[in-house]
N, C-alpha and C positions, 0 to 999 in steps of 0.2 A: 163217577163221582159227581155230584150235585153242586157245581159250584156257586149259585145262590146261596147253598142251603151254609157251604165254605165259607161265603162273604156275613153271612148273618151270625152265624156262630163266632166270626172271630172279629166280626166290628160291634161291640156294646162294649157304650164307654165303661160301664160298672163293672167292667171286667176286671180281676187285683191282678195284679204281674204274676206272681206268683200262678195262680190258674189259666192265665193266656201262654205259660211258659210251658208247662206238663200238656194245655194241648196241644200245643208246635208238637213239641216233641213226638207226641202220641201220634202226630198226623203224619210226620216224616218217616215214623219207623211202617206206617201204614203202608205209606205211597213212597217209597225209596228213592224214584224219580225225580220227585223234588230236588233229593240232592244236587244233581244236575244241572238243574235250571238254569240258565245262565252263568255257568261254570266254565264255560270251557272244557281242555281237556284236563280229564283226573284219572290218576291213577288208584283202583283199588281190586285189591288182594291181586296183586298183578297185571291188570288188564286195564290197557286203556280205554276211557269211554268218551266221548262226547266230539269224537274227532271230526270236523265237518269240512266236506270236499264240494267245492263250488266250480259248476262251469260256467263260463260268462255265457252271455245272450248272444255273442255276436257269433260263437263255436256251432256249426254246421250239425243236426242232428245226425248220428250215425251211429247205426243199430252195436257196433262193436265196441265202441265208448267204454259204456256201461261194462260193459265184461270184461274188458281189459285193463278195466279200473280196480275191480272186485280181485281179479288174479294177481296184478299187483301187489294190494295189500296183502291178502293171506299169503302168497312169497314170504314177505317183508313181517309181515309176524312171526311166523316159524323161524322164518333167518335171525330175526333179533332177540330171539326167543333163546338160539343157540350161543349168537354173538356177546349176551348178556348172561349166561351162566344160568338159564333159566329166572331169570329176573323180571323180566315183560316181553308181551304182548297184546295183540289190537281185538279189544273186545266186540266193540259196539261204532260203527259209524255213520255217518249220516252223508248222500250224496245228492246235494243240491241239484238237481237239475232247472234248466232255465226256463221259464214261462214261456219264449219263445218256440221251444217244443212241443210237439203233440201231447195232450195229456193220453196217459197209461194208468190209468187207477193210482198213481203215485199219491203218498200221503200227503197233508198240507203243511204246508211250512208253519210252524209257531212262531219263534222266535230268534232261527236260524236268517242270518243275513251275508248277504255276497262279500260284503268286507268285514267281517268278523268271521273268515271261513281261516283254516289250517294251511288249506290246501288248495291253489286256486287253477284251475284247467285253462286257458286262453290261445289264442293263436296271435305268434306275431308281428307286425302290421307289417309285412314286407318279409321277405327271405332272407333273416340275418341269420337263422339258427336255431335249433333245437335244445341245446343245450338245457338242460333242467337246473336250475337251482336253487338255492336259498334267500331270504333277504334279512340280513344282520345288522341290526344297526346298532348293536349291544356287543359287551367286551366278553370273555373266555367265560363260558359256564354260564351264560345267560342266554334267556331263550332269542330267538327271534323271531321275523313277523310271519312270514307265510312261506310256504313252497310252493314254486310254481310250475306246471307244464304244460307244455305244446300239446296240443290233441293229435299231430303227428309225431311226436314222441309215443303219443301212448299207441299211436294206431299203427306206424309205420315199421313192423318186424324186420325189416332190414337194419334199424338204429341199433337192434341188442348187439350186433356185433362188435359196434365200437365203443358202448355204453356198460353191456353186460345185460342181465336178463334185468326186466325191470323195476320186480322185488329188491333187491339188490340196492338198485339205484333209488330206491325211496329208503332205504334202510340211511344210506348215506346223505338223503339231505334229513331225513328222522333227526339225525346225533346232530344235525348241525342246525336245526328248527330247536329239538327239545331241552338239547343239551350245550350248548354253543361251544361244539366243536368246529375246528376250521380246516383245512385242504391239508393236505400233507406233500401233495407234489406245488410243482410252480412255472408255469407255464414262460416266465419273463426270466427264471435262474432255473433251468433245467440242468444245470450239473453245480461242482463250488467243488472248492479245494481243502482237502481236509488235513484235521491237525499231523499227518505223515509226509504230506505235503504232493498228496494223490490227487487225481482229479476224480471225484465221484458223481454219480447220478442222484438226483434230489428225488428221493423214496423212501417210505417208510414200511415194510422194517428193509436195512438193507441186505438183506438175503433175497431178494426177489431179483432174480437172474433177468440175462439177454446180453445182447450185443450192440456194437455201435454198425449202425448202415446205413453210407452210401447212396449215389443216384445211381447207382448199377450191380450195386449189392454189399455183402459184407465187407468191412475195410477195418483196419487197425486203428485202434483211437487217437493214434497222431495224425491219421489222416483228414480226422474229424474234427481236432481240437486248434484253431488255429490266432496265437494270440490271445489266450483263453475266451475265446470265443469260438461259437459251434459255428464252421462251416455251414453257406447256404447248401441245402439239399442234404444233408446229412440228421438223424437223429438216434435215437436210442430205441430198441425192439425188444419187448419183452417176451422171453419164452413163454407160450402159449400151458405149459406143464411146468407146473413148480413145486419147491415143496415147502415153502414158505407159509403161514395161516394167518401173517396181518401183512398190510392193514386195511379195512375198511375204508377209512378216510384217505387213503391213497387210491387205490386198486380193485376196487370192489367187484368189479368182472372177471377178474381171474377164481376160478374155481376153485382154486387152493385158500385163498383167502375165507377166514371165517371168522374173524373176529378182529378186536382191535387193537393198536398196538398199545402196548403197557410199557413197565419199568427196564421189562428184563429187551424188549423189542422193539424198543420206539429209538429211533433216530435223530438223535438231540443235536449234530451237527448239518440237518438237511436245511437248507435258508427258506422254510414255509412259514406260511398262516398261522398254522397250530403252533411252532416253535415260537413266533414274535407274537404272535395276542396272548399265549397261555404260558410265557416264560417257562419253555421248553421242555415242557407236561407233559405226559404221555397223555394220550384219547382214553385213556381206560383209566389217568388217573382222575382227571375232571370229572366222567361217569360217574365213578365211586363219590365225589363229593356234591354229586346233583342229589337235591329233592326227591327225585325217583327213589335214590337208591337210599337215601338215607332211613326211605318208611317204609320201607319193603327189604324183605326177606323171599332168600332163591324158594322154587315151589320143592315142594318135597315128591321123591319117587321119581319114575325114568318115564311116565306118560307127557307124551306132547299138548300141549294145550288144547282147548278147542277152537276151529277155525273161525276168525269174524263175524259180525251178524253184521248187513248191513241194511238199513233204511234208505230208501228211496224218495224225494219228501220235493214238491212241485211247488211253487211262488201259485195262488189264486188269483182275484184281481186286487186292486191296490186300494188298499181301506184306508182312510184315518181321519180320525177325530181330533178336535182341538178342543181341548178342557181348559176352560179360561178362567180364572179367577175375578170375581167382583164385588169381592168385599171391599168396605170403605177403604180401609188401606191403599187400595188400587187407585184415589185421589189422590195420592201425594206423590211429588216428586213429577209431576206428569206419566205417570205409569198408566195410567189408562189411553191416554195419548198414543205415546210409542209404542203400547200394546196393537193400539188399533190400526197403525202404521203398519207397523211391520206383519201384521194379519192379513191386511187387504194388500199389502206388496207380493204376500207366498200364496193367497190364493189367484192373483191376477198374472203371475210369472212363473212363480219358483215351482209348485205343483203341477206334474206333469196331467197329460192329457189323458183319458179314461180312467183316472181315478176316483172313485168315491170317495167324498168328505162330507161330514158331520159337525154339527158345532155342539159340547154342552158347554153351560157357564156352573157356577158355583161360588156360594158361601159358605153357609153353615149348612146348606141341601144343595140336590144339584138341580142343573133345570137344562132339558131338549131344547134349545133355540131352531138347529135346524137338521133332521133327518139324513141320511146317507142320500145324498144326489150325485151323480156322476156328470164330470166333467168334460164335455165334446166339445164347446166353444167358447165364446167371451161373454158369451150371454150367460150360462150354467155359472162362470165364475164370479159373475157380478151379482147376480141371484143369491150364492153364498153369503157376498160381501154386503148382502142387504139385510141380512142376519147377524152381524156383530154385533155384542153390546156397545151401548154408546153412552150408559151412566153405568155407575158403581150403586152397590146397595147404601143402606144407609147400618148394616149389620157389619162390623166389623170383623165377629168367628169368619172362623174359615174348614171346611171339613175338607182337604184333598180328596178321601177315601169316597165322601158322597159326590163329588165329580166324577169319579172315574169310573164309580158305580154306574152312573148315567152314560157316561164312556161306551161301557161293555155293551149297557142296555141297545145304545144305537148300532153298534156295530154287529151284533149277533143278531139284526133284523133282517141282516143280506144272506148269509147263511148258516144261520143256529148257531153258531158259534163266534168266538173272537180272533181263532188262527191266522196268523199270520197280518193282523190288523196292526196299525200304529196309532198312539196315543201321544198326543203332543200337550202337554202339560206345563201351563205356566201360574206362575203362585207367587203373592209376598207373602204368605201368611205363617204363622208359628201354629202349625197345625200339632201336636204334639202325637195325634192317637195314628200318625201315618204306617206303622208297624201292623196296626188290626187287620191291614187290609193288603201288607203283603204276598201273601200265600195267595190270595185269591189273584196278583198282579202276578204272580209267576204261574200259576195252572190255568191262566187266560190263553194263555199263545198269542198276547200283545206283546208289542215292546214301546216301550211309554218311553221319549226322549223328554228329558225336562229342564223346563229352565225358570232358576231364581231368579225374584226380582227383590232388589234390597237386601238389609243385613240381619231382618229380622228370620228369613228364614230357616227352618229347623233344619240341623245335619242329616235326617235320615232322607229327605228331599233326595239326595242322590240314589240311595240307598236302590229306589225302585228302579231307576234306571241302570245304574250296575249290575242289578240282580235279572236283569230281562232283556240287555246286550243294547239299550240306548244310550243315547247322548246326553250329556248334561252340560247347562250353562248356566252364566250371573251375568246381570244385567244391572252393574250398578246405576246407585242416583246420579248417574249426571248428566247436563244436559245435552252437550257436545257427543256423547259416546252413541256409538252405532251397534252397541253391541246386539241389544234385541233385531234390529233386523238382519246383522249380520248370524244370529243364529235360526232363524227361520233360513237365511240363506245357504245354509252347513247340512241341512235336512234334506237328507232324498230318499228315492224311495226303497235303497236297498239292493237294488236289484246288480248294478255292478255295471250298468249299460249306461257307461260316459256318452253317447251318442245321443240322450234322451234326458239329460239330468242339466240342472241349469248351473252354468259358470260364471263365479264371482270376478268380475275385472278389478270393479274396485270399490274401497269402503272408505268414507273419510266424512268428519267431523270436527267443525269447528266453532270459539265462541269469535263471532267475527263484529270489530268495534264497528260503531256508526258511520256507512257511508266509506268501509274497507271492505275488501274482497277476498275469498275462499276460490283459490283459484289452482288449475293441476292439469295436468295433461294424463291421458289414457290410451295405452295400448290395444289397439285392436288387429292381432295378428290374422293369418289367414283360415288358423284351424277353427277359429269361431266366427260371429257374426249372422247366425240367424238368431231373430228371435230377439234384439236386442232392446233392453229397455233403461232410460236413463231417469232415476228418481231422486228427487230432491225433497228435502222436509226440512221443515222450519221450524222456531218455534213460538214468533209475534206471530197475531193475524194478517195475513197478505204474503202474497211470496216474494223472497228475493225479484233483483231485477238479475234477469237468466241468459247467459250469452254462450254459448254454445258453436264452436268450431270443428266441423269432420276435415280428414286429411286435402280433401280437393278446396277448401276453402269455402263452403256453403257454409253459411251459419243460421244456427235457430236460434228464436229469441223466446221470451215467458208467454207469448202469444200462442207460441206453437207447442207448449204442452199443456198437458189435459191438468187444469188446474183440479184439486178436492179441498176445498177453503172448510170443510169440517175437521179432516183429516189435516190437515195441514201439509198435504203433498202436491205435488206438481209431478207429472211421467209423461216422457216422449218415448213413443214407440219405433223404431226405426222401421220401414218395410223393407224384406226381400233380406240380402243378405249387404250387412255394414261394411261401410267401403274399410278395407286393411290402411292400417297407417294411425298417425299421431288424431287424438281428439282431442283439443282445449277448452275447457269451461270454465266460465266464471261467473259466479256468485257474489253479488254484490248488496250488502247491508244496506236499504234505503231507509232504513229506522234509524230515528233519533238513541238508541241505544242497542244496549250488546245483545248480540242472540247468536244461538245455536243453529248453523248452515250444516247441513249435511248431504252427501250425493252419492250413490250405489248404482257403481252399472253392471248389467247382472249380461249373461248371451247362451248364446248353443251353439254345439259344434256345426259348422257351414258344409260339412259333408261326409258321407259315411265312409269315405275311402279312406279320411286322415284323423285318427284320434287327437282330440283337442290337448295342450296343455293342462294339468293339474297340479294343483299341492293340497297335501291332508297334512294337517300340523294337529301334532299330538304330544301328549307327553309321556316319561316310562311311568311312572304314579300318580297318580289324582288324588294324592294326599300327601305333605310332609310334613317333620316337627324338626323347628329351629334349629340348629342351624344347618341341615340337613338341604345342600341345593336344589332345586329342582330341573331337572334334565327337560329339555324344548326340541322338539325334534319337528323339520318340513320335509315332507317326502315331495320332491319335486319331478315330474316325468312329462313322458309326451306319450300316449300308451302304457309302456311297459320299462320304457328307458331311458335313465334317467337324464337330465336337465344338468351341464355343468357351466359354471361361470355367473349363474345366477347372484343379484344381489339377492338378499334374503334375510327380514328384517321380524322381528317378533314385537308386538305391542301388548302390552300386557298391562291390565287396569285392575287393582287392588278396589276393596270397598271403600276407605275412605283416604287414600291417598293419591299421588299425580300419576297418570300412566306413563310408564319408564317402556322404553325401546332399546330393542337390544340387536345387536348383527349376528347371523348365525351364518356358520360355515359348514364347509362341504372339504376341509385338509386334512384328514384321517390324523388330528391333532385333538388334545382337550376332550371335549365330551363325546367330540366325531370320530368314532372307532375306523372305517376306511373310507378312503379319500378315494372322494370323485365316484360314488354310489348313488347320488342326488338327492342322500339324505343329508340335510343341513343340522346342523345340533350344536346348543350353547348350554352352559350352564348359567339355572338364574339361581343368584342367590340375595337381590336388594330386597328382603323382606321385613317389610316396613312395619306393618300390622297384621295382627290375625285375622281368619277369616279367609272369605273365598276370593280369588284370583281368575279374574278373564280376559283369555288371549288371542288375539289372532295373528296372522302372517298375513304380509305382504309378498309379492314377487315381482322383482319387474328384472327385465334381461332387453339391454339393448341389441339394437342389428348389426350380427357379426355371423363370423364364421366358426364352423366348430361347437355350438354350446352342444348340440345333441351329440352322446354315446351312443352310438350302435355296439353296446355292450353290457353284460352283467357284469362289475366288477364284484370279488367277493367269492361268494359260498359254492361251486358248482359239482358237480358229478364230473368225471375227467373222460376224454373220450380217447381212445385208442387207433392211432393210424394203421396196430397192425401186430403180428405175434408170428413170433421162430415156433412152427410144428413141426418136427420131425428132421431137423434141418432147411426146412426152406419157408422163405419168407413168405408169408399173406397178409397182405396187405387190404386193408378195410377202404371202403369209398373215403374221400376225401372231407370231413369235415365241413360242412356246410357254416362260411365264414360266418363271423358274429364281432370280427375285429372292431377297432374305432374307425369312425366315418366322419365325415363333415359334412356337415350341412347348414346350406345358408339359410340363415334367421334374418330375414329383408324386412320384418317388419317391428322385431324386435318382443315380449312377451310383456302383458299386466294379468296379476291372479292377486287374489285376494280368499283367505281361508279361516271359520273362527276355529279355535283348537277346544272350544270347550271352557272349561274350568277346573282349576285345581283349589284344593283347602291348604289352608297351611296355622300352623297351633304351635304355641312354644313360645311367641315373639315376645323378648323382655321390653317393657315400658322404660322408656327412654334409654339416654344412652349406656352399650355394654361395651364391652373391649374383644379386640379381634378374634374370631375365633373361624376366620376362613381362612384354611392354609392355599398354597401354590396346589393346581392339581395333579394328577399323576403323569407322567409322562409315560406316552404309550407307545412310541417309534422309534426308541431308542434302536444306533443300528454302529456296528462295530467293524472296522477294517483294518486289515494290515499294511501299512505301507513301509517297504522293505524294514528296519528295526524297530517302526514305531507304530502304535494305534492311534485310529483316528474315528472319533465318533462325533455322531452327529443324532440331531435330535431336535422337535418344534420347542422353543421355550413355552414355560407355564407362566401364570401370572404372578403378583403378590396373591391377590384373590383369586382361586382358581384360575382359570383363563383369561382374566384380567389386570392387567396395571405390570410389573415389572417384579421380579423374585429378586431377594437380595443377595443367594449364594447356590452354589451347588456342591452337593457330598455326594464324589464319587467313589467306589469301591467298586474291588476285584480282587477273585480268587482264581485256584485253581481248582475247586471242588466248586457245584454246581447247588449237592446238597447246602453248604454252609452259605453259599452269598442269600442262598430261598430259605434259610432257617433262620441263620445269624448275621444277618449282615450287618451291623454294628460293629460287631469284630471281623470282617473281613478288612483288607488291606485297603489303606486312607490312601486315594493318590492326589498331591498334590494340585489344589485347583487356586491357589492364592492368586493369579493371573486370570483368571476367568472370572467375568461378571455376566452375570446375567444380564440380556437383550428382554426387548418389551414381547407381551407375550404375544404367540402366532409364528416370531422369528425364525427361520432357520440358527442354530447352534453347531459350530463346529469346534472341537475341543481335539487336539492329540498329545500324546504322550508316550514316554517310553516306560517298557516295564521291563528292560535289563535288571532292573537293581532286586525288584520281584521272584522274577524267570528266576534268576540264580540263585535266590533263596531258598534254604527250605520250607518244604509244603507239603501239606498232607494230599495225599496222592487216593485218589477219588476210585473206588472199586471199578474193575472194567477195564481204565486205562494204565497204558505198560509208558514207561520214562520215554518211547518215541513221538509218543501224543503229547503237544505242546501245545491247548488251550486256554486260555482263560475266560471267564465268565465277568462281564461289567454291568452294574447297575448303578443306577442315580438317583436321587431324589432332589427336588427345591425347597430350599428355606428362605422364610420372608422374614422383614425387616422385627420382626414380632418373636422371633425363632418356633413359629410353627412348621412343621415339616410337611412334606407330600407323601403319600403313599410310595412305597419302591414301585418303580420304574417297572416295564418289562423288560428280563435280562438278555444280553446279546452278548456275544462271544465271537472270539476271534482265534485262529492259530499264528503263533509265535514265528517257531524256526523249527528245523528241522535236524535231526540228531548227526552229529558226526557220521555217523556208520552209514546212513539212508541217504542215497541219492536222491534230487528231485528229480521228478518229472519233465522229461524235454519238451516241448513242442518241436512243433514241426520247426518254425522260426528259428528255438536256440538252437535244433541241429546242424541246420542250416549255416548260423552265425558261426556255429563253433568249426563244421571243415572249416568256411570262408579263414577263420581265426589260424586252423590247422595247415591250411595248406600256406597262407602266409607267415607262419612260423617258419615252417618248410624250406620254404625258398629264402626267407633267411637267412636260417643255418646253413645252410648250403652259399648264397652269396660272402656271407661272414668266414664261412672256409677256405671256399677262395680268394679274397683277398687278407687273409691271415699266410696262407701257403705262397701268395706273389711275395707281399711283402718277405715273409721269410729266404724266401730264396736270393730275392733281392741285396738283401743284409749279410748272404752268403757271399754273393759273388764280388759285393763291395770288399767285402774281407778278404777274398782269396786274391784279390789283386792288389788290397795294399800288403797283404803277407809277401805278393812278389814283387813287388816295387822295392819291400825293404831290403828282399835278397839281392836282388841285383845293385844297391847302393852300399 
């Protein structure tokens, strides 16, 4: 395909809509592929496509990777193929390999990037474990972000024993990446006592056999069970042969297993994942109501599909261009300014080293300023930076399409094409015709990240970045905001190689009065610190007065940075590696009036043996309408693992209102589905005006103990200690720990991340009346204590997760159907003593349901009058009587039937001789001195009987 001949054809403006629409179409049913383009994974006539598996850079090449990756998946298609009723599987995928590898004729990357990959291969940084799994940071039946494995998972065939084969175990993070299913076992409640009042093993379905054993072999489950706690050295052994066929999400190594549990097989009193996120769903029944399955129909006939096709597809060298805007517009507001700031800060730091970069500009045409030059020193970068524009036109159009045109032109000078190049595009302009020239932005193999400036800009402005897997942001008018450098500072180059990519410390922006000071301290921990640069921007001519404190108490003054009185920046470069510990600065206004201080320290990691801290702050939609919240989500890690105890704070700047700060947490409460995953999440909903929305995070974490997990909590594959063959046990190598760890944090953590921009449409001119109810409450969690239940749960807010709820409506049944159908009319239990606590709170509520229990109730198919359950849910009501969405439901057992004995432990057997044998000797003491006394009484009598005879 001809794609000049593409860009000409569909850029003239005299084009009617009407005839730009039939050739779209024409050209899509041509080239099918289109469809794709930046799509992600899609499902059609069965088959997935677009699935993309990334190794990082730092994974060791080895020739068995590759192949053991390939086997994998076709496993894991045939298996879901089966496990889904003929429903899907894996058409087409693509396997990133790293630039760090030898090249192989492998094809070139388009528009495939290491953090927008499904699937991500890594090793990690230390020997915590292999464990594969998922990362969720979304509620039951929504997708999540990526799967991830060890390259000794995939390499090391000794794992399948405890793991299973490793089709298998991709099929099982699959449901819980595409479908958001959750665990059905539980490694912290490995057994729970059920409505008989049995002690059972936490398994889904419960037909899946074995025995309890010992540190010397098989033993009786009282031997096991002590205090309802599991004995040290004892656990539970599954038979190695079963005849059981779910579930999936539990067991997926056993060979019997083929599918997933449903209505009639799913184990609704097991205390898992799946039970408490998906209010005690089956896995087969969320399948059925995913997207997948709701647009697809099973294939017809008994033929098995055809096996995977997969693409092979290698990173080149690292292209990109900056398409700049400079039309007169670009005078106002200082946008030409801050443009040119934050340009020459991402070619003098943020742009890594051997990269090729380009400059065009553009108005209403576009114009080459400077040619693809590659980057090897300070000199190459300043050479760039001698090419910026420095005025605006005096043309105030603006044509996007003719910049990027220019874009392509430079970039396909390196090697005939645009694959795998980057496009950094910045615009105020209301370009209208940006639609002509998307097809030719998606069959480039660029990915254009862009970013608005002002509010004049057109909606489709995103459009191109959405559709080609980049970034977008807004950069509103004002003068304090750091957002445009903070999004040159968000851009990298893809590749997924923390070790090589620049880190944000910190961002801040102030309007600071006459002869007051912009003053803050900065974290410089030990995993960063090469590379460090400390920039400051103004916005009178002359710089602040610059005072500067590293942790040994050396200070630098405005002498010692390299002042750019055009630019209106000041940079101290640190050499070698920055000393760890506290940084103080301060900026001081020597102008007779208010200006805008600003400071950004940007670093690299200080060595390849410890991955630096991170946070990626994103959102689930990049779009909302009124009053629909917007969910804010910080992925905070060190590596792979996440970050706990972080403060973590979201700023968020509207176009034409004050930027509001919000705290986000990490309590598997409110919009943070589980706790202590390092995903921080708040809901925002202060939406002030329409228009676009930009965000960044903060991170700082003082010095303590403890903040780093050495764990995934969440989504995993389950490993197996071991399995009953034939009678005798085999026992699997010992699980290579991945417990919690501590570790001391001496010097404490500063990150700083922009998230982008969201739209937001709908917002009523001036004031409306409330229409944000309390949010749902997601941890509801239910126990018996001897007659009574006692539940517990995080409070919600009056607004979603904010301010205080004014009531709660609790109910409970007996049927599971009716609280998830009707819970209106399920049974009101009394809450007129409960007030709701401010939100975040821990909530503790009990009650008795004697008055219930003994009522009649409709008795739920399945269970027989010895199963004594109930099912409880909740909602919050605000001061407004808006309600919250029901709760996830949780359940408890009652009591136990007249006829059924419970369960002893070891303890009550114990207690009860102890009980028996002092009965015992009781009775027996109580007989003997019944039989003294008696006799006694006798012998008193038989001698006043003869005392009377003889008188």
């Amino acid at each position: 395909m001809n794609w000049r001949l593409l860009y000409n054809m569909t850029h003239r403006d005299n084009v009617d809509p009407v005839s730009s629409l039939k050739f779209v179409t024409l050209l899509v049913a041509l080239i099918p592929e289109l469809l794709f383009l930046g799509a992600g994974v899609k499902l059609q006539d069965n088959g997935y496509d677009g699935l993309l598996i990334a190794i990082n850079p730092q994974v060791s090449e080895d020739q068995n990777l590759i192949p053991n990756i390939k086997e994998m998946i076709t496993e894991a298609s045939f298996y879901l193929f089966n496990a889904t009723k003929r429903r899907v599987f894996f058409r087409n995928i693509k396997i990133l390999i790293p630039a760090t590898w030898k090249a192989n004729n492998y094809s070139k990357v388009k528009q495939e990037l290491y953090e927008k990959a499904n699937v991500i291969v890594t090793d990690w940084y230390g020997a915590h474990g292999d464990d594969p799994y998922t990362l969720q940071y979304r509620g039951c039946g929504k997708e999540g972000k990526y799967i991830h494995f060890t390259s000794n998972f995939l390499l090391n065939d000794d794992l399948t024993a405890g793991y299973g084969p490793r089709g298998r175990v991709f099929a099982h993070e699959w449901a819980h990446l595409r479908w958001g299913l959750f665990d059905e076992y539980n490694d912290e409640k490995p057994f729970y006592i059920n409505g008989q009042n049995q002690v059972k093993v936490t398994r889904c379905s419960s037909d899946i056999a074995g025995i309890f054993v010992c540190e010397k072999g098989p033993c009786p489950q009282e031997n096991c069970i002590i205090s309802k706690l599991f004995k040290e050295g004892c656990m539970f052994i599954y038979n190695s042969t079963q005849n059981a066929t779910a579930s999936i999400m539990f067991m997926q190594s056993l060979s019997s297993v083929v599918e997933f549990c449903n209505a009639r097989t799913h184990n609704q009193e097991a205390p898992n994942l799946q039970n408490q996120m998906c209010s005690l769903r089956s896995a087969w029944d969320v399948i059925t109501d995913s997207a997948d399955f709701n647009h697809s129909l099973p294939m017809n006939g008994t033929e098995l599909p055809p096996p995977p096709m997969f693409s092979l597809i290698q990173p080149g060298d690292k292209v990109v261009c900056l398409v700049l805007d400079v039309s007169s517009k670009m005078a106002e507001a200082n946008r030409l300014l801050r443009l040119q700031q934050a340009v020459e800060f991402y070619l003098m730091q943020i742009v890594e080293t051997h990269t090729f970069v380009g400059i065009v500009s553009f108005n209403s045409k576009g114009e080459i300023r400077a040619q693809l030059h590659q980057i090897n020193s300070d000199d190459d970068r300043k050479l760039l930076v001698a090419h910026l524009p420095m005025t605006v036109s005096a043309e105030a159009e603006t044509s996007v399409c003719s910049g990027l045109k220019k874009g392509f032109e430079v970039v396909e000078k390196l090697n005939g094409k645009a694959y795998g190049s980057v496009m950094i595009l910045v615009t105020n302009g209301d370009d209208e015709h940006i639609d002509n020239c998307l097809l030719t932005a998606l069959s480039s193999g660029s990915t254009i990240h862009s970013i608005a400036m002002g509010s004049s800009v057109v909606e489709n402005l995103e459009e191109l970045s959405r559709r080609t897997g980049g970034l977008k942001f807004f950069v509103p008018d004002k003068s304090n905001s750091n957002s445009m450098i903070d999004a040159f500072s968000r851009i990298s180059s893809g590749t997924g190689d923390i070790f090589q990519q620049c880190i944000q410390l910190e961002s801040t922006g102030e309007n600071v009065k006459p002869h007051h000071q912009l003053k803050n301290t900065v974290t410089m921990d030990d995993s960063v610190g090469n590379d460090t640069i400390f920039l400051v921007a103004w916005q009178i001519s002359g710089p602040p007065e610059i005072l500067l404190f590293d942790p040994n108490g050396r200070k630098y003054y405005t002498n010692n940075f390299i002042t750019n009185p055009a630019l209106q920046t000041a940079r101290l470069y640190i050499p070698g590696t920055a000393e760890p510990g506290l940084w103080t600065y301060t900026l001081n206004n020597t102008h007779h009036s208010l200006q805008a201080l600003k400071m950004t320290v940007t670093s690299r990691a200080s060595s390849s043996a410890m991955p630096p801290a991170t946070v990626e702050a994103f959102v689930e939609r990049d779009s909302t309408h009124f009053p629909h919240p917007v969910m804010i989500y910080a992925n905070v890690r060190k590596g792979i693992y996440p970050i706990l105890n972080a403060t973590v704070t979201a700023t968020i700047e509207p176009e034409a209102a004050d930027p509001i700060v919000l705290k986000l947490f990490d309590n598997g409460a409110g919009a943070d589905i589980i706790k202590n995953d390092g995903i921080y999440s708040r809901y925002f909903f202060s939406l002030a005006v329409n228009g676009r929305y930009s965000f960044k995070v903060h991170v700082s974490h003082s010095p303590s103990i403890s903040s780093l997990a050495y764990s995934i909590p969440g989504s995993r594959a389950m490993y197996i200690p071991g399995y009953i063959a034939n009678g005798n046990i085999q026992m699997n190598a010992p699980r290579k720990s991945a417990g919690r760890s501590e570790e001391e944090q001496k010097w404490g953590i500063s990150r700083v991340s922009s998230g982008g921009s969201f739209s937001v449409l709908g917002v009523p001119a001036g004031p409306h009346p409330d229409v944000f109810p309390p949010c749902k409450i997601t941890d509801l969690q239910a126990v018996k204590v001897e007659d009574e239940v006692t539940l517990s749960w995080t409070a919600p807010g009056e607004d979603y997760d904010q301010g205080q709820a004014n009531s709660y409506e609790i109910r409970i049944s007996k049927s599971l159907q009716n609280i998830q159908d009707d819970f209106n009319n399920a049974i009101l239990v009394n809450t007129s003593k409960l007030n709701p606590q401010q939100a975040g709170t821990k909530e503790v509520f009990t009650f008795s349901p004697k008055l219930f229990t003994n009522g009649p109730d409709h008795q739920p198919d399945g269970e027989t009058q010895e199963s004594h359950r109930i099912y409880v849910a909740i909602r919050a009501i605000d001061k407004n009587s808006l309600k919250s969405v029901i709760s996830n439901i949780a359940q408890a057992s009652l009591f136990i039937s007249p006829n059924s004995a419970p369960l002893l432990t070891r303890d009550h057997l114990i207690l009860k001789g102890v009980l028996t044998a002092m009965g015992s000797i009781g009775i027996i003491c109580l007989t003997i001195v019944v039989t003294h006394c008696t006799l006694n009484r006798k012998k008193r009598a038989d001698k006043k009987e003869n005392g009377t005879k003889l008188i």
